[in-house]
N, C-alpha and C positions, 0 to 999 in steps of 0.2 A: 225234257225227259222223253227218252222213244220210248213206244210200245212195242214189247217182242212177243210173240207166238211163242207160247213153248208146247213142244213136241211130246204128249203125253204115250202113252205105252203101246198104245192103238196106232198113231201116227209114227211113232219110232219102228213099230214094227214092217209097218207097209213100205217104209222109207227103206230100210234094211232089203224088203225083200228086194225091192226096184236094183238098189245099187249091188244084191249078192248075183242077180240076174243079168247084170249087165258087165259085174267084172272080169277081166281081160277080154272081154267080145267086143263091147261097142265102148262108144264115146259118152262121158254127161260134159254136163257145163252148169255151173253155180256162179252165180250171180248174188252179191251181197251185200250192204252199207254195212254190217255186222263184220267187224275185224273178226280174221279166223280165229285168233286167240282165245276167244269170248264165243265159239262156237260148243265146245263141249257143257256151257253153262244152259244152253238151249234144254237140252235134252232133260228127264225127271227122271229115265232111266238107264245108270250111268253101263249096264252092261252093251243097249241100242247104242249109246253113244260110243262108246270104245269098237266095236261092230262098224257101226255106218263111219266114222271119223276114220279110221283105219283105212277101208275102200275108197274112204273121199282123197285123201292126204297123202297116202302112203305112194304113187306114182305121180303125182299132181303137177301142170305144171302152175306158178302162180305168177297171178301182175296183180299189183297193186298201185293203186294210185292213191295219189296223196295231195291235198290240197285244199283248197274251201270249195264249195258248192257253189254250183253255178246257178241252182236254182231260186236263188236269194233274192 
C-alpha cells in the first residue's frame, strides 16, 4: 500500500499560484511514481485540481516508463 500526500486547500492553492506564475514564461518538471491518471484524485479541491491539472497537462510533454523497479 503506498502513502500519498493529498493536497489540502492551502497546498492547492500555493501549487496553483507557482504554476499560474510560471505559465507560458518559464519551464517545470514533475517527477512522479503516481501514474497521471490517478493525479486529479490527489487534490480535496476539485476546482485547484482542474486549475493546476489544466497548466500541468495541457502543453506537456510526457515519458513514461514502464517496468519493475530496480530498487528491489
Amino acid at each position: 500500500m503506498r502513502r500519498v500526500l493529498f493536497l489540502f486547500s492551502k497546498k492547492c492553492r500555493h501549487l496553483f499560484e507557482i504554476l499560474d506564475s510560471r505559465e507560458e514564461r518559464k519551464s517545470a518538471v514533475f517527477i512522479s511514481q503516481i501514474p497521471v491518471k490517478e493525479w486529479y484524485d490527489l487534490f480535496k479541491d476539485c476546482t485547484y485540481a482542474d486549475a493546476c491539472l489544466d497548466r500541468v497537462i495541457c502543453e506537456a510533454y510526457r515519458l513514461e516508463f514502464k517496468g519493475e523497479s530496480i530498487r528491489n
